[in-house]
C-alpha positions as CSV (number, residue, x, y, z in Angstrom):
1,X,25.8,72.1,-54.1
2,X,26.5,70.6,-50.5
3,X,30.1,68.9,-50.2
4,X,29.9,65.4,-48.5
5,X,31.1,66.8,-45.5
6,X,27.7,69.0,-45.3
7,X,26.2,66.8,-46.1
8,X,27.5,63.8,-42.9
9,X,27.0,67.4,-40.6
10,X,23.4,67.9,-42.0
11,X,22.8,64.1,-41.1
12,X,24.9,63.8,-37.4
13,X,22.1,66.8,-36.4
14,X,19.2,64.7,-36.9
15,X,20.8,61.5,-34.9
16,X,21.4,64.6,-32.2
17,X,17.9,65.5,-32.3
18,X,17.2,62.0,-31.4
19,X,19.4,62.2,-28.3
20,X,21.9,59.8,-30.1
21,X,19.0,57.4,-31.6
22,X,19.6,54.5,-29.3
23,X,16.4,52.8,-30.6
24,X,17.5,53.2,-34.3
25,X,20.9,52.0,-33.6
26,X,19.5,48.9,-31.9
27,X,17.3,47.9,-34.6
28,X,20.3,48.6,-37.0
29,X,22.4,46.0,-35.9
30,X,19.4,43.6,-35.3
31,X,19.0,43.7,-38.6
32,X,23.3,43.2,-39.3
33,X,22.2,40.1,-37.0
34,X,20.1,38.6,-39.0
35,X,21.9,39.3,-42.0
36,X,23.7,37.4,-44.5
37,X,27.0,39.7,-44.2
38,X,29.5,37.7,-42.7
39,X,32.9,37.2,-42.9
40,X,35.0,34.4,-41.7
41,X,32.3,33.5,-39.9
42,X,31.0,36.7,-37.8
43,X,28.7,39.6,-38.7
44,X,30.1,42.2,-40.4
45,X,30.3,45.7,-37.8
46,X,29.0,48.6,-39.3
47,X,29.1,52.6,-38.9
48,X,25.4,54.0,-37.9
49,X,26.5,57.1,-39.8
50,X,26.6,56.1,-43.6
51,X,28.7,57.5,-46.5
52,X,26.9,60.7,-47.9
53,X,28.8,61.5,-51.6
54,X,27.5,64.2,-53.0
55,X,27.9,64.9,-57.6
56,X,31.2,65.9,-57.2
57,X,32.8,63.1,-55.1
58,X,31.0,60.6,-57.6
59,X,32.8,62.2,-60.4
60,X,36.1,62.7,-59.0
61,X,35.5,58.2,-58.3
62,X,34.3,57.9,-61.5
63,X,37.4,59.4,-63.5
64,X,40.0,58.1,-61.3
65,X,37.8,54.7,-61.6
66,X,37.4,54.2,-65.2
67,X,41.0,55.8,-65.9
68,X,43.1,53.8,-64.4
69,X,40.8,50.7,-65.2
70,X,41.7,51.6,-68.7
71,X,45.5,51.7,-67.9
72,X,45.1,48.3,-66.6
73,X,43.8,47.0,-69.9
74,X,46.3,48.0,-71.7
75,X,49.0,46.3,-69.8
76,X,47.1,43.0,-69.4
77,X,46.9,43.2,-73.2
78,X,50.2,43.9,-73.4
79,X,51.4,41.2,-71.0
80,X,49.7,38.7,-73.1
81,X,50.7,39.8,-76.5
82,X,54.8,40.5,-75.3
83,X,56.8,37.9,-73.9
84,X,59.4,40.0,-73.4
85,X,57.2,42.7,-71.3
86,X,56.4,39.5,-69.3
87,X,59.8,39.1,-68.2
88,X,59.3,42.1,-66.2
89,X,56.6,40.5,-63.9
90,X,58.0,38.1,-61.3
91,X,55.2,35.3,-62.2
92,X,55.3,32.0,-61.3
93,X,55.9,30.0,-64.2
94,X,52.4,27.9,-64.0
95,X,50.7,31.0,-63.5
96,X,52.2,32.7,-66.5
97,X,51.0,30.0,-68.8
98,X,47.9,30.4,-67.6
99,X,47.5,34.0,-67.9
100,X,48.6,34.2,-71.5
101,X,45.4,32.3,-72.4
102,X,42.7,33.5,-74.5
103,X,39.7,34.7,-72.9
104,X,37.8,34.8,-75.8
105,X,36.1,37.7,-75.4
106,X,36.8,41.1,-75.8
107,X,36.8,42.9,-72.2
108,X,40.3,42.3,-70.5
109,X,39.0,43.0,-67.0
110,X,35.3,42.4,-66.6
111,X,34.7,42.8,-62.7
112,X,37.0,44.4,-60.6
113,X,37.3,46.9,-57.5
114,X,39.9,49.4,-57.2
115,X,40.6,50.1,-53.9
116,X,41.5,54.2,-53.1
117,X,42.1,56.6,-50.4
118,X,39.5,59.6,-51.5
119,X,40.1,62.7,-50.3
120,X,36.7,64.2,-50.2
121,X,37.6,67.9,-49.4
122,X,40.6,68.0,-52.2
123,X,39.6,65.2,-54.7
124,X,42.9,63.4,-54.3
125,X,42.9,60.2,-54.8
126,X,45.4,57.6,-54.5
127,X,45.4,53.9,-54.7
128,X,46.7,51.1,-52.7
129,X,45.3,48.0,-54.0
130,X,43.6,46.5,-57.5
131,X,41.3,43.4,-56.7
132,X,40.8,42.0,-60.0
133,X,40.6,38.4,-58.3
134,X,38.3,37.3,-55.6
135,X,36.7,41.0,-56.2
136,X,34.0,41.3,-52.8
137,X,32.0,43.3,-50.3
138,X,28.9,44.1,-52.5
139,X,26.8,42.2,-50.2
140,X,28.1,43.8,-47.1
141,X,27.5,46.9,-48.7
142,X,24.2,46.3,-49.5
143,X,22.9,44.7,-45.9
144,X,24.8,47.7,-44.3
145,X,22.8,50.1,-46.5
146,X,19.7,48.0,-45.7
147,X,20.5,47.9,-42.5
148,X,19.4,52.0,-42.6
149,X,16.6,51.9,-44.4
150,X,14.0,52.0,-41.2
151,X,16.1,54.5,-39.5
152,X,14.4,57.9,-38.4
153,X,18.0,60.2,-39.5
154,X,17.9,58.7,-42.7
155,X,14.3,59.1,-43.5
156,X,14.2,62.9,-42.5
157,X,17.2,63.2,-44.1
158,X,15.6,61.9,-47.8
159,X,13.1,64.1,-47.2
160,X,15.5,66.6,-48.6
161,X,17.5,65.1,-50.7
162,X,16.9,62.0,-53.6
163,X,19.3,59.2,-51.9
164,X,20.0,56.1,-53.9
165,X,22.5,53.1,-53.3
166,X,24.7,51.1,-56.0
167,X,22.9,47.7,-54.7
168,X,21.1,47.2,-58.4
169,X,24.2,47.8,-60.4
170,X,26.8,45.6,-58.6
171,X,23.8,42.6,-58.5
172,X,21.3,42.8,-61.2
173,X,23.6,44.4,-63.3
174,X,26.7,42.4,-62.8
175,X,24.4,39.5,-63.6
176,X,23.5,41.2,-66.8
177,X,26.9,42.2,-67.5
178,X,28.3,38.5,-67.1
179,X,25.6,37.2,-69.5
180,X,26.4,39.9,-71.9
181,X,29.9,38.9,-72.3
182,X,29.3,35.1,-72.1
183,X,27.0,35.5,-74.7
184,X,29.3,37.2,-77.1
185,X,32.0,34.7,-76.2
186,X,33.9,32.6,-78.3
187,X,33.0,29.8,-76.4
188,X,28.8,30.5,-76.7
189,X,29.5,31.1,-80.6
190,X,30.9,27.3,-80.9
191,X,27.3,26.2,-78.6
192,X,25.2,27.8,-81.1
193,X,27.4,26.2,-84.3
194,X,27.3,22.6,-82.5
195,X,23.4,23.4,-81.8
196,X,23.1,23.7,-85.6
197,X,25.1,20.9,-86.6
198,X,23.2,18.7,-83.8
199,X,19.8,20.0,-85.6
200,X,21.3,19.1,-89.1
201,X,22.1,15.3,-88.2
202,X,25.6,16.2,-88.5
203,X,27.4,13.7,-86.4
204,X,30.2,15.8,-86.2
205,X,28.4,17.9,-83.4
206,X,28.3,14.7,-81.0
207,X,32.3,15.6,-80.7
208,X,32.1,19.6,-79.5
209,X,31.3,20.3,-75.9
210,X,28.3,21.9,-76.7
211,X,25.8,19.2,-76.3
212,X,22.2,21.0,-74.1
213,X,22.8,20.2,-70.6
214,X,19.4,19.5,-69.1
215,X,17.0,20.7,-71.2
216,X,18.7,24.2,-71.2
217,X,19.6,26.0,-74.2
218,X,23.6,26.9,-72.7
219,X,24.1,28.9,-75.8
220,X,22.1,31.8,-73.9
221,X,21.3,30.1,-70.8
222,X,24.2,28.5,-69.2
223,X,25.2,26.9,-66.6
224,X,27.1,29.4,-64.2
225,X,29.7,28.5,-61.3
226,X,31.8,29.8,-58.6
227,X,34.5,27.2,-58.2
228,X,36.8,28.0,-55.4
229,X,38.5,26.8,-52.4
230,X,35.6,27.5,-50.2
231,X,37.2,28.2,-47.0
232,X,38.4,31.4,-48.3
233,X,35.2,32.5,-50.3
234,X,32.4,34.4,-49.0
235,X,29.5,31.8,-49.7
236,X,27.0,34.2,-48.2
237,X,27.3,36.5,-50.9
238,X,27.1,34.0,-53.5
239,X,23.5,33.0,-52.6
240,X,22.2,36.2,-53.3
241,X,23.6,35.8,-56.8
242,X,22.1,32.4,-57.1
243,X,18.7,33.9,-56.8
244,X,19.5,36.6,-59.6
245,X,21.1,34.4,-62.2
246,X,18.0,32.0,-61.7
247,X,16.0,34.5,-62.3
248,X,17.8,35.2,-66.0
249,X,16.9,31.9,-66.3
250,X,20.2,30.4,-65.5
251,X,21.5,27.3,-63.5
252,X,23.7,28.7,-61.0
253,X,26.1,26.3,-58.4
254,X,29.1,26.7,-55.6
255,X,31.8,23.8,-56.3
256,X,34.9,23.4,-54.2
257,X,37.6,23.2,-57.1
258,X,39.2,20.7,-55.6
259,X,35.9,18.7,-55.7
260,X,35.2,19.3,-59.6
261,X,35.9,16.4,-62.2
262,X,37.1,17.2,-66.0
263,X,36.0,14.1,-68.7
264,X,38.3,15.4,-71.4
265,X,35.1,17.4,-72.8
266,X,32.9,19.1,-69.8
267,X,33.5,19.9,-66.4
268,X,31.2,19.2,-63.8
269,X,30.8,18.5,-60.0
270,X,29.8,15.5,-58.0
271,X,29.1,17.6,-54.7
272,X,27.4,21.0,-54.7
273,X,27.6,24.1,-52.0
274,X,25.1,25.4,-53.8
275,X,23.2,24.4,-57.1
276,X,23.2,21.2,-59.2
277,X,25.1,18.5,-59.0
278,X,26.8,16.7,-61.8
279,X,25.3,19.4,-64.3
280,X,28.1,20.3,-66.7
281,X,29.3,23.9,-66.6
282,X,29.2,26.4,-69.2
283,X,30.7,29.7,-67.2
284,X,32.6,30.2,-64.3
285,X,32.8,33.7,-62.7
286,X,36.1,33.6,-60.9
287,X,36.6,34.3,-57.9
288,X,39.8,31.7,-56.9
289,X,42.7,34.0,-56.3
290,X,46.1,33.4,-58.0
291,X,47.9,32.7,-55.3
292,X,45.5,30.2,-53.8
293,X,45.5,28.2,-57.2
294,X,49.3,28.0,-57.0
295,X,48.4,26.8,-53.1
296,X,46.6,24.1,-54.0
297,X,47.8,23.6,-57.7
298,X,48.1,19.3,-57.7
299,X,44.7,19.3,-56.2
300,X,43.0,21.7,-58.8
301,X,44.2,19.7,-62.1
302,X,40.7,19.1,-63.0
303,X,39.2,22.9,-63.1
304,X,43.0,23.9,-64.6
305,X,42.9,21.3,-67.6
306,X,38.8,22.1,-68.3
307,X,40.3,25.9,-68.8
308,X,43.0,25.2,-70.7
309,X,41.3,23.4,-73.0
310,X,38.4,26.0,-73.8
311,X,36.0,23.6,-72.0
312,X,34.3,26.2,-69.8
313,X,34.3,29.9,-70.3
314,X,36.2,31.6,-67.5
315,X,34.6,35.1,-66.7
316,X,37.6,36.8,-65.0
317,X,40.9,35.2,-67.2
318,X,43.9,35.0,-65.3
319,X,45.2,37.3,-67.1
320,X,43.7,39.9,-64.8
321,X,46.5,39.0,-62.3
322,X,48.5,41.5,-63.9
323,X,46.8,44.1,-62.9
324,X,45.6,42.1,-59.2
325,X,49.4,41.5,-58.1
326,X,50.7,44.2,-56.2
327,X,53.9,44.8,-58.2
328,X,52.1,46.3,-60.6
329,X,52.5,49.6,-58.6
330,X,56.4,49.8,-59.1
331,X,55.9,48.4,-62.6
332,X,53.2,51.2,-63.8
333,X,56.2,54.0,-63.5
334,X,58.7,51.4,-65.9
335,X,59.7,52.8,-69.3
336,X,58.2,49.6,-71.2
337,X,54.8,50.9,-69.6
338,X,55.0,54.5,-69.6
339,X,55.5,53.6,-73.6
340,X,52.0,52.0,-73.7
341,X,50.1,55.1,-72.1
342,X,49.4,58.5,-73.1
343,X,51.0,61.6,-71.5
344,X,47.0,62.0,-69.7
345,X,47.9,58.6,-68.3
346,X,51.2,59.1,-67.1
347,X,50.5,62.0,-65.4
348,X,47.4,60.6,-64.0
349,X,49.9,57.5,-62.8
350,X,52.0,60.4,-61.3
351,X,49.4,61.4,-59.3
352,X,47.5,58.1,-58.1
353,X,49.9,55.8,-57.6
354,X,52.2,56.3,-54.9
355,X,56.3,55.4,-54.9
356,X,56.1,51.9,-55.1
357,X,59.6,49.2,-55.4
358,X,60.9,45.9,-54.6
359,X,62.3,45.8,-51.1
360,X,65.7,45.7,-51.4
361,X,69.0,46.7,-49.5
362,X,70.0,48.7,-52.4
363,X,67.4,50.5,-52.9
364,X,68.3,54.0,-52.6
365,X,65.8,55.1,-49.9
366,X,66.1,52.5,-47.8
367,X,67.8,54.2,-45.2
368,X,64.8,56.2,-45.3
369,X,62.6,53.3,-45.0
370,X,64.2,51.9,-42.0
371,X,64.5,56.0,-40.6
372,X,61.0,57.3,-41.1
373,X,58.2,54.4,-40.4
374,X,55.3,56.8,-40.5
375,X,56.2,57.4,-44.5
376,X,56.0,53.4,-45.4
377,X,54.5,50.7,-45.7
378,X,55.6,46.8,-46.4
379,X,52.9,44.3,-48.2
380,X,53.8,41.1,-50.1
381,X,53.1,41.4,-53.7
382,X,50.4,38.9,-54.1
383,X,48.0,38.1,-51.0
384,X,44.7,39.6,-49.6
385,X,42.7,40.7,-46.5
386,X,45.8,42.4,-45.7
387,X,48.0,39.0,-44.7
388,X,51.6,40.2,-43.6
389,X,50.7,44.0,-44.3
390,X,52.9,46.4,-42.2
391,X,51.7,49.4,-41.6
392,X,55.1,52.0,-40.8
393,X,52.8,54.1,-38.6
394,X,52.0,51.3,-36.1
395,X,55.7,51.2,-35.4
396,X,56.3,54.9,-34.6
397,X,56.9,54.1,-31.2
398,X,59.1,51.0,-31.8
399,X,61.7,51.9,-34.7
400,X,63.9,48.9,-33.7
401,X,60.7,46.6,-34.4
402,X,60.1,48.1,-37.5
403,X,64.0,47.7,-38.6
404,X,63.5,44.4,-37.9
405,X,60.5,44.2,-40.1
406,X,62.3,45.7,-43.0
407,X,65.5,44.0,-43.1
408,X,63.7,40.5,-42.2
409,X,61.4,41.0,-45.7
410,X,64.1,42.6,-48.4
411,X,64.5,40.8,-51.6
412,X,67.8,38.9,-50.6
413,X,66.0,37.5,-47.1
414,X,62.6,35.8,-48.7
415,X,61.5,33.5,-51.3
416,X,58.7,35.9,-53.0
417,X,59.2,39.5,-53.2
418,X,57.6,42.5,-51.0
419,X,57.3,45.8,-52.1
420,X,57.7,49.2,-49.5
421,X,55.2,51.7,-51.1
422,X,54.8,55.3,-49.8
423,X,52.6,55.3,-46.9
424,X,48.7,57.6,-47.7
425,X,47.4,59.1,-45.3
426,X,43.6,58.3,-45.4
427,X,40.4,61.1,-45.0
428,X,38.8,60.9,-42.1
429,X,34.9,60.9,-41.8
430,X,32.4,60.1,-38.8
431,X,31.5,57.1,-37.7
432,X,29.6,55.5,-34.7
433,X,30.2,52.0,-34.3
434,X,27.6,49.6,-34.3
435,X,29.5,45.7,-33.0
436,X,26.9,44.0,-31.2
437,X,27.6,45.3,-27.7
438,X,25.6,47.1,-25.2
439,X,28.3,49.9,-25.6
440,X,26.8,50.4,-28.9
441,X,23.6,52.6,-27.8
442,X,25.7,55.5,-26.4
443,X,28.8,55.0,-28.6
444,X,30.6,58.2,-29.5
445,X,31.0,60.1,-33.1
446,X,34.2,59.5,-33.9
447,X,36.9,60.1,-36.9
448,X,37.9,56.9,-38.6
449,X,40.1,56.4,-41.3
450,X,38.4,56.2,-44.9
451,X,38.9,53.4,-47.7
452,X,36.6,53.1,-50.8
453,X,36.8,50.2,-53.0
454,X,35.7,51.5,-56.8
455,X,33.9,48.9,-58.4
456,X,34.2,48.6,-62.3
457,X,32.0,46.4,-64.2
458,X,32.5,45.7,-68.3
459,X,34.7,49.2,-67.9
460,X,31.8,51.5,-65.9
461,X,32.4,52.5,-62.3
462,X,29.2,50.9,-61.0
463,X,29.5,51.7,-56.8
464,X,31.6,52.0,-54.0
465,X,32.9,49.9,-51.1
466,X,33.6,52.0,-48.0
467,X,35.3,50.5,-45.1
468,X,36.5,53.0,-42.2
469,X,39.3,52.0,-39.7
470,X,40.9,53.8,-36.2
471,X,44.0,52.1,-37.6
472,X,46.0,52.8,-40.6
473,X,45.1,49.3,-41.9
474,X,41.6,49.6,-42.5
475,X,40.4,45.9,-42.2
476,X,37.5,44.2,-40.0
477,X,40.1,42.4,-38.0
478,X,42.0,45.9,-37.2
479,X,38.3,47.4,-35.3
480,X,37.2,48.3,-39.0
481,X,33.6,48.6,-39.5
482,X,31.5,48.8,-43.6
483,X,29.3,51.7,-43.7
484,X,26.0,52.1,-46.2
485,X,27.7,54.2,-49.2
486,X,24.7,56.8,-50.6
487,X,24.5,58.9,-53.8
488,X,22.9,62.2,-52.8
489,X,21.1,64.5,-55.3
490,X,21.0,68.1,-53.6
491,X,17.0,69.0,-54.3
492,X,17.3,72.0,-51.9
């Protein structure tokens, strides 16, 4: 069976038989153009060369995936159940009591993406950050693979070979997946028992929060949300949901949280980004990060009080902030969680996780952190889209600004702790950059650095995320581009 890397060789020869496919690569990113993947306003830049994994990568994903998603479990379950595990995290009080909350359902970590450095020739793989919170990118993954789907490489190349994408599991099936578990909730089981009650002439039932909204039976039809502070949300990628959770015969709406309005029994919106306005909601799949709650905690009281008091089923608990703060990594090597794990688990921990702590002055590396900048790198323990990330290899050339970057963010100098973690070098793999500029036609192959975000939905890895980077923080803003990510059955 072809490796991936055959497989990306196999695929540059037919661009080269095109003299570099100019045309294809125009009509590539007229299509990005045109598309609904955006961020922060601009279209997402893409590689013209996809991500070819063959059986084996997939597996190698899948294991590392699924393992470690299972590891996560465990300690969300255990942070919940043991207050004096708790005392380990370094959790804002208000955030604590909200992650110690029943969810009401059984699956501690419904949606997330596991972000890894694969190394397709060895199988290594080794983590860097769990997005539990805010989990995205399945829409620019799915325009970039769209994006292909006229172009002449990639048609000769499925001649040979069955090629399929992850599009239908991360949409249709996530939408499946979500009314699965709401479904089963606690939450749906007290809709039904009002229902009844309601349908008896049992006045009783005029007290629950379970009266039909609408028309609409919520018990198996509900009315689904995405509340968040909307200037950090991707709202493109929310439409495409819309369509899909209408479809499953759903009502399905954007709210700004700080827009939404709690009566003591439903929560609902006055003003709609999307959907219907004033209809009360029966799930929210979250997508507000912790930290951005906390941000904005006075003017979220409404959405905060509605979950506290079971009036809305929250899809994504807070809970999963255990796993979504990045001092998880130093605390997946402490005793109190080795003890929850099996000896498969700790060893697999061994081998994914790399040397995370607290940055401190008496740590004792830390002459080696302030020595050696290509070995580390400094990240706060609970932000995203890589906000005050500092990568040790961009200061290889200026050590004194790289002391100064350490000693300025230690535990003794700021008010919320950073963690120094063992720097990964990433795998490299062609691209060609496609950004929207007339350099694009003739751009080069080159080697960009490799990061694949593992989704796991309900406990399955269901796709992959790939983002490349020329610099060791592989981000959009940093010249980083998404590329199509492709299952390939070898037929030949």
């Amino acid at each position: 069976m072809a490796k991936d890397v055959d497989l990306t060789e196999e695929y540059l020869g037919y661009i080269a038989e095109l003299g570099g496919d100019s045309q294809g690569r125009a009509d590539a990113r007229d299509y990005m153009d045109h598309s609904t993947a955006t961020y922060a306003g601009k279209v997402v830049n893409t590689s013209y060369i996809p991500k070819l994994f063959d059986l084996r990568t997939r597996e190698v994903m899948r294991q590392a995936a699924e393992t470690m998603h299972g590891i996560l479990c465990k300690v969300v379950e255990h942070y919940r159940a043991d207050e004096g595990y708790r005392a380990l995290f370094d959790m804002d009080e208000r955030l604590e009591s909200l992650m110690v909350l029943p969810s009401g359902y059984g699956q501690p970590i419904p949606f997330a993406r596991y972000d890894a450095f694969v190394n397709e020739d060895t199988g290594e793989v080794r983590f860097c950050e769990f997005n539990t919170d805010g989990s995205s990118g399945m829409n620019e993954n799915r325009e970039a693979t769209n994006s292909l789907s006229g172009c002449e490489p990639l048609r000769r190349f499925s001649e040979r070979h069955m090629v399929r994408d992850c599009s239908r599991r991360l949409f249709e099936g996530w939408v499946e997946e979500f009314l699965r578990i709401y479904r089963g909730s606690d939450y749906a089981a007290r809709l039904r028992q009002a229902a009844e009650q309601a349908a008896a002439g049992d006045a009783r039932a005029l007290s629950q929060p379970a009266d039909k909204a609408a028309g609409v039976d919520a018990a198996e039809h509900p009315h689904v949300a995405v509340v968040d502070y909307l200037e950090n949300s991707v709202v493109t990628e929310l439409a495409i949901y819309a369509r899909l959770f209408e479809d499953a015969g759903c009502a399905f709406s954007v709210y700004d949280i700080r827009d939404l309005r709690f009566d003591g029994r439903r929560l609902s919106c006055p003003k709609a980004y999307l959907g219907r306005e004033g209809l009360p909601i029966d799930a929210i799949w979250r997508r507000s990060v912790a930290s951005d709650v906390l941000a904005h905690w006075d003017e979220s009281r409404a959405y905060l009080d509605a979950v506290r008091a079971g009036a809305v089923c929250l899809i994504g608990p807070f809970a999963t902030n255990v796993a979504h703060d990045k001092q998880i990594f130093a605390l997946l090597r402490h005793p109190a969680t080795q003890e929850l794990l099996t000896p498969a688990e700790r060893d697999f921990v061994e081998r994914t996780v790399p040397f995370t702590a607290v940055l401190s002055d008496d740590l004792p590396d830390f002459g080696d952190i302030v020595a050696n900048p290509a070995r580390w790198i400094v990240k706060p323990t609970d932000m995203y889209g890589s906000l005050d990330v500092f990568a040790g290899p961009d200061y290889a050339r200026d050590p004194a600004a790289w002391e100064a970057v350490v000693r300025s963010h230690v535990r003794e100098r700021v008010e919320k702790p950073y963690l120094v973690q063992e720097f990964v070098t990433p795998w490299k793999s062609p691209a060609v950059a496609l950004r929207g500029e007339p350099g694009d036609a003739t751009a080069p192959v080159e080697l960009y650095n490799n990061l694949s975000g593992l989704y796991v939905i309900d406990g399955r890895f269901s796709g992959v995320f790939s983002r490349l980077g020329p610099e060791p923080i592989i981000l959009g803003s940093h010249g980083g581009l998404t590329a199509a990510s492709l299952w390939v059955d070898d037929v030949q």
